[in-house]
C-alpha positions as CSV (number, residue, x, y, z in Angstrom):
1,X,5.9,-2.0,44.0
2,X,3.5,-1.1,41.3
3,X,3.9,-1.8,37.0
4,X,4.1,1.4,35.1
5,X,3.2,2.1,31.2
6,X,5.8,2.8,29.1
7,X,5.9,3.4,25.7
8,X,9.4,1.5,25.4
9,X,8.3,-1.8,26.7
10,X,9.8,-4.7,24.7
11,X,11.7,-2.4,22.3
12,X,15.6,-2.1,22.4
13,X,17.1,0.5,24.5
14,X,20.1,1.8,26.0
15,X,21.0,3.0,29.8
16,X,22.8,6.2,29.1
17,X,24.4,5.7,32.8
18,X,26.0,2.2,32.3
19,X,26.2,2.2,27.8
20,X,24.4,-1.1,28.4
21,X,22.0,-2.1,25.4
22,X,18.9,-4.0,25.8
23,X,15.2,-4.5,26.2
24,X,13.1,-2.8,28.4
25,X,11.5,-5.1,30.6
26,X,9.4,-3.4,33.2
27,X,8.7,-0.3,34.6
28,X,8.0,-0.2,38.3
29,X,7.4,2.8,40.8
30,X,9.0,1.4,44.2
31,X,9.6,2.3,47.6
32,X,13.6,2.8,48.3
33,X,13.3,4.1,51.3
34,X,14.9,2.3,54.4
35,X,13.1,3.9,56.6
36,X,9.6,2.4,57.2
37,X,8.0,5.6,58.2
38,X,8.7,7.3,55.1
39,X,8.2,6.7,51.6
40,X,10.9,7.8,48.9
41,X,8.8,6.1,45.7
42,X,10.9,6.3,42.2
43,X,10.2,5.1,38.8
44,X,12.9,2.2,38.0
45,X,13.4,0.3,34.8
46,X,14.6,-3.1,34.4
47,X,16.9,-3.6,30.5
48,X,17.8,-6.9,30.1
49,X,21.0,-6.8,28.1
50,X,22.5,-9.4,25.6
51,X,24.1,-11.5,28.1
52,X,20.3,-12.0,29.6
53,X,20.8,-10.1,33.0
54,X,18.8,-7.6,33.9
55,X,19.8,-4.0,35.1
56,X,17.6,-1.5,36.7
57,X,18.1,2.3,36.2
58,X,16.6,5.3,36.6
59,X,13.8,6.0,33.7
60,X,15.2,9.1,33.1
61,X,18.8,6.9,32.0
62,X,16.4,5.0,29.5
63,X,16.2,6.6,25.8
64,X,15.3,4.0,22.1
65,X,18.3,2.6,20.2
């Protein structure tokens, strides 16, 4: 798992998947792939929403509020 840049980090955002509101975390390229042989890397990003948990969605889901 690597950090990615973002130009949304710490502003408020919203998860067009799950309508959840928040602020955008982190931005991590990871490995989702059971399957130690191969690699199936996307880009996730963690919102943590009012109620202080934090979701992850795809970073294409993410847009400003």
């Amino acid at each position: 798992m690597e950090d990615v840049p973002h130009a949304l980090l710490g502003k408020r955002v919203r998860d067009i998947a799950s309508g959840i509101e928040g602020e955008l975390m982190a931005v991590v390229r990871e490995d989702v792939s059971d399957d130690p042989v191969r690699e199936h890397w996307v880009e996730l990003a963690y919102v943590r929403g009012s109620s202080g948990r934090e979701i992850s969605t795809a970073v294409a889901n993410i847009q400003a509020v």
